[in-house]
C-alpha positions as CSV (number, residue, x, y, z in Angstrom):
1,X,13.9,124.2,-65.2
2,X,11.5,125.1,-62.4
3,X,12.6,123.2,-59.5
4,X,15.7,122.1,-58.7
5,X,17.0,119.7,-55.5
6,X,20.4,119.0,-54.1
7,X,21.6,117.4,-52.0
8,X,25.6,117.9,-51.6
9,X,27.8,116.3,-49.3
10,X,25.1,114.8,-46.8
11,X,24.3,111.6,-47.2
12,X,27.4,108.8,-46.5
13,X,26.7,106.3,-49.2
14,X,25.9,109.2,-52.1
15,X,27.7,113.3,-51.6
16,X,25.5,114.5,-54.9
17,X,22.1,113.8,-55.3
18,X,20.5,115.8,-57.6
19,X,16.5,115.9,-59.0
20,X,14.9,118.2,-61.0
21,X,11.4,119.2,-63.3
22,X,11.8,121.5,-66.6
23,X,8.9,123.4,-66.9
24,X,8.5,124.5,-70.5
25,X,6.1,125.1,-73.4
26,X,5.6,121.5,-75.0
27,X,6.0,122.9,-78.8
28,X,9.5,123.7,-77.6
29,X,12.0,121.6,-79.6
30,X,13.5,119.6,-77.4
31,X,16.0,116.6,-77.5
32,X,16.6,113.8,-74.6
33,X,19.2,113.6,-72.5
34,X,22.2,112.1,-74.0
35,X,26.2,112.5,-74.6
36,X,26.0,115.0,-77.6
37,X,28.3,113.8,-80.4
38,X,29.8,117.6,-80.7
39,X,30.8,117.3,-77.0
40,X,31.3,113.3,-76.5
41,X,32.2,114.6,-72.3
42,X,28.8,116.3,-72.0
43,X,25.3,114.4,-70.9
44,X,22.1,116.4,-70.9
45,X,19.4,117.3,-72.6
46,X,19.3,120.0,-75.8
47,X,16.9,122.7,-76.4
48,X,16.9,122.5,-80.1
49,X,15.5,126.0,-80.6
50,X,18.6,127.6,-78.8
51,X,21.2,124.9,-78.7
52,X,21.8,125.0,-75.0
53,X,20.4,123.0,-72.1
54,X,19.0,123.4,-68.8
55,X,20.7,120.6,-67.1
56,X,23.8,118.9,-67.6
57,X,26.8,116.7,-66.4
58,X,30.2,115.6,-67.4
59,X,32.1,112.6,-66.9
60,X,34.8,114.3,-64.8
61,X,31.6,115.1,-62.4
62,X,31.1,118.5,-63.3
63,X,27.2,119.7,-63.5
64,X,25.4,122.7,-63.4
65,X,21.2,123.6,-63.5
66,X,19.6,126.4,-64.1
67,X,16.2,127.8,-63.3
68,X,14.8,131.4,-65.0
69,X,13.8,134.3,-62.4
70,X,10.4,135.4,-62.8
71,X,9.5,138.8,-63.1
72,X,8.0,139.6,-66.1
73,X,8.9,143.4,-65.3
74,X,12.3,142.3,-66.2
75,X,12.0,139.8,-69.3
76,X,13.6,141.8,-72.8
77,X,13.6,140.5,-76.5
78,X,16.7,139.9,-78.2
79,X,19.0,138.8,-75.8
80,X,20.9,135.1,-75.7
81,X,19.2,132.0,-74.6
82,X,20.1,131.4,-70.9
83,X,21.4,127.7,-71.8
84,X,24.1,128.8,-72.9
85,X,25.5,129.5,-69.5
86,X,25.1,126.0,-68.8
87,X,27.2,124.5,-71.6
88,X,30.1,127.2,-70.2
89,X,30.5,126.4,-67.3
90,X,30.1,122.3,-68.0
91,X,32.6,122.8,-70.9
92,X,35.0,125.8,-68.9
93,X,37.0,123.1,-66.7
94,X,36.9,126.5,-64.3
95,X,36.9,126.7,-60.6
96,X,33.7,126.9,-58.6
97,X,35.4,130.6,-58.3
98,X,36.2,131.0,-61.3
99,X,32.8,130.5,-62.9
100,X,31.0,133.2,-60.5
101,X,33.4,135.7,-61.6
102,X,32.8,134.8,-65.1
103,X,29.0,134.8,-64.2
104,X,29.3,138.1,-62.6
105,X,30.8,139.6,-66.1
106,X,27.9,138.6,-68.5
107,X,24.7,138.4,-66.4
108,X,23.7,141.3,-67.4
109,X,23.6,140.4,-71.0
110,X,21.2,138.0,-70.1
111,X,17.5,137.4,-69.3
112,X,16.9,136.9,-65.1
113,X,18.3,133.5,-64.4
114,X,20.0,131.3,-61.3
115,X,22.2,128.6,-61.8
116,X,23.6,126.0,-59.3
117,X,26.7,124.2,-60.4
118,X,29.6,122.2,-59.1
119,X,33.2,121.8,-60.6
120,X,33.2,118.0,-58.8
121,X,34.8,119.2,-55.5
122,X,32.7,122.4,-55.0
123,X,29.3,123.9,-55.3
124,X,28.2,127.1,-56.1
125,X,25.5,129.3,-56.8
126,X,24.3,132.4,-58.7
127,X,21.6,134.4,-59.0
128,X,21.7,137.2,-61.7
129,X,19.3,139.8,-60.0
130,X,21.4,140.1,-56.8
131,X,24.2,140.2,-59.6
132,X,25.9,137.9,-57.4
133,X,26.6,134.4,-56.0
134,X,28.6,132.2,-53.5
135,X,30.6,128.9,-52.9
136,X,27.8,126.6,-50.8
137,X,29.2,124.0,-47.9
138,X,27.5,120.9,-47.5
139,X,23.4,120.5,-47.7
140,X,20.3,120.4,-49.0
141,X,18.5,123.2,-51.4
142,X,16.0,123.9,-53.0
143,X,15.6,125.8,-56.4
144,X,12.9,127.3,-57.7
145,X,12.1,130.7,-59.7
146,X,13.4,132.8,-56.9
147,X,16.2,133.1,-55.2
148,X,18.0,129.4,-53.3
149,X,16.2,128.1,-51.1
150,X,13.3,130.8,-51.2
151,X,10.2,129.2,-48.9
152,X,7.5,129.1,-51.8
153,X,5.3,125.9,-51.4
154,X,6.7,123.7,-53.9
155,X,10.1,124.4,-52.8
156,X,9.3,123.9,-48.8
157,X,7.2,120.8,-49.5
158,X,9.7,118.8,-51.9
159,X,12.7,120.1,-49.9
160,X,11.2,118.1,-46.8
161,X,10.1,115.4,-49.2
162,X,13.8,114.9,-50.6
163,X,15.2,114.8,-46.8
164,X,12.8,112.0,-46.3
165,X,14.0,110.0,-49.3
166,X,17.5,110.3,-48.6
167,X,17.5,106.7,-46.7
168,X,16.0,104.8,-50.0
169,X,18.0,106.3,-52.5
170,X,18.6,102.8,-54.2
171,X,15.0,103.0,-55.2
172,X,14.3,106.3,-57.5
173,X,10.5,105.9,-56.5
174,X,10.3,108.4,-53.3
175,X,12.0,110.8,-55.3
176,X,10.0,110.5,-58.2
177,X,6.8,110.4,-56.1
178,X,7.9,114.4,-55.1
179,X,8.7,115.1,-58.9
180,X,5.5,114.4,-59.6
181,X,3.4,115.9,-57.4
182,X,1.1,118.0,-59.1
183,X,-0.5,119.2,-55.8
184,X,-1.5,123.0,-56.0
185,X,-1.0,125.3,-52.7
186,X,-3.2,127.3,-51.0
187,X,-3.7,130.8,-52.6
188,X,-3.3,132.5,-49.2
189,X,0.2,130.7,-49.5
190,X,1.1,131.7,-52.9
191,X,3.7,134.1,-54.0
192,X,3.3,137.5,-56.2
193,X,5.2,137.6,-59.0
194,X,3.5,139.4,-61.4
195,X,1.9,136.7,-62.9
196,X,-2.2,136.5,-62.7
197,X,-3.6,134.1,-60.0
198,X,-4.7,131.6,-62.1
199,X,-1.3,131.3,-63.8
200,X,0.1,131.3,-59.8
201,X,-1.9,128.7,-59.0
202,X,-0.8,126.5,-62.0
203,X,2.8,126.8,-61.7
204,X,2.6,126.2,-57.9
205,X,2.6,122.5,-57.6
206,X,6.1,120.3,-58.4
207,X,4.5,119.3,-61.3
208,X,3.1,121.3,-63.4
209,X,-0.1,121.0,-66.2
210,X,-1.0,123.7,-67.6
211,X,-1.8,123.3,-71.3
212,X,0.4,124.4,-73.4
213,X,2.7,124.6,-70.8
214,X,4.0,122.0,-68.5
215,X,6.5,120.1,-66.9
216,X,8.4,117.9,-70.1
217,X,11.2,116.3,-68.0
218,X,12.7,115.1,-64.9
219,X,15.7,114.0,-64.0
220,X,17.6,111.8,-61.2
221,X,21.1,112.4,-61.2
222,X,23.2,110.7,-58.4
223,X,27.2,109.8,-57.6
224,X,28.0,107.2,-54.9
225,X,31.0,107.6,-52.7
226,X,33.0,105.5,-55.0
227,X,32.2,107.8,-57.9
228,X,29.8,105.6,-59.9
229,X,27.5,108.1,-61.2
230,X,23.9,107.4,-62.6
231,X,21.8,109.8,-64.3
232,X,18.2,109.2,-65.2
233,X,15.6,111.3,-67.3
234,X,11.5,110.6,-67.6
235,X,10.3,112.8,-70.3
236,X,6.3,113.7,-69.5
237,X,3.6,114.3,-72.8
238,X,1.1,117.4,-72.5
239,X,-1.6,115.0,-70.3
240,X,1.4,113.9,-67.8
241,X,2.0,110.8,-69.3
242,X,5.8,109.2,-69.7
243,X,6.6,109.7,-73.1
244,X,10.2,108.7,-72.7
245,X,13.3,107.3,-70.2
246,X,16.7,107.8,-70.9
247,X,19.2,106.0,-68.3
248,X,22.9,106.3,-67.8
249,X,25.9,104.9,-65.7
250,X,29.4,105.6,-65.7
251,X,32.5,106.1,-63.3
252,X,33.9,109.5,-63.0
253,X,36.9,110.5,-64.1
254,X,39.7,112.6,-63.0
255,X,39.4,116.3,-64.4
């Protein structure tokens, strides 16, 4: 997951609005979002190589996304696929606060990673190189492969976007429009990472196409004030092209 959006406890008619892009290698075995017959109270999609996910939801309104950090100064081999922090939390029935002190006990074990999550009343956040995270009050963030709400382009640009948007929410079509745009920035406004500039200027834009890599999904996840909750996935082919829509509705229940 490479960019990430919320928008928590803002907008009158909908507290949780929630879009995203996964940025991944296509020949990445992947399955579409869905409840997953081993855990009938879990929606999201699967990485099939790892068995986690990168996004996901429950019916009692729990959900939690994650994005990886980059550095590749600080990438190792061997160590657990960072999906499985997702399922955790989504499957912990823990506190907001309970979850970052669990978080703050393993992160180490892990690859670089930053997760945003909610336990239906609160939200939270962590981010594994500050070894750290936080409860978050109400607005709107932006996730990328930094830190919250770090200004690289992508983040500033769809961040201002997604503000916009938030008085046609009824019609996914602003929103996607942002998901999808696969505009590149300036390089005098790109960030160092210790990627090359090429790859900088690829992974730059909302949407990404870059070969072999890309962005493979996005997803549309919103709750209404009366806790009807719709979640809606577009999977993308290699050229960009929609390869796939999975779409969901259903009333939360109490935890």
């Amino acid at each position: 997951m490479c960019l990430i959006l919320l928008v928590w406890r803002v907008h009158p008619e909908y507290p949780c609005v929630l879009a995203a892009n996964r940025d991944e290698f296509h020949g990445r075995a992947t399955g579409p979002a869905g409840w997953w017959p081993d855990r009938p109270d879990l929606l999201a999609g699967r990485d099939l190589a790892a068995g986690g996910t990168w996004l996901g939801v429950t019916r009692t309104g729990r959900f939690a996304a994650l994005t990886n950090y980059r550095d590749p100064r600080l990438m190792r081999e061997g160590v657990p696929s960072r999906g499985a922090l997702v399922t955790h939390i989504l499957e912990s029935g823990e506190s907001v606060a309970a979850s970052l002190e669990h978080l703050r006990r393993v992160a180490a074990a892990y690859n670089p990673f930053n997760i945003i999550f909610s336990d239906g009343k609160h939200l939270g956040v962590f981010e594994s190189v500050r070894g750290a995270g936080r409860e978050l009050t109400a607005g709107v963030y932006g996730l990328s492969n930094h830190l919250l709400d770090t200004p690289w382009p992508k983040v500033r640009i769809a961040k201002s976007r997604m503000t916009d948007a938030l008085t046609r929410l009824d019609d996914e079509t602003a929103i996607m429009s942002l998901l999808r745009d696969d505009s590149q920035a300036p390089d005098e406004e790109l960030p160092q990472t210790g990627i090359t500039l090429e790859w900088e200027r690829l992974v730059s834009s909302a949407f990404v196409r870059a070969g072999d890599y890309g962005t493979r999904c996005s997803t549309l996840y919103r709750v209404d004030r009366s806790g009807r909750a719709a979640f809606d996935e577009w999977s993308w082919a290699r050229d960009g092209t929609e390869n796939g829509r999975k779409n969901f509705h259903f009333q939360l229940a109490a935890p």
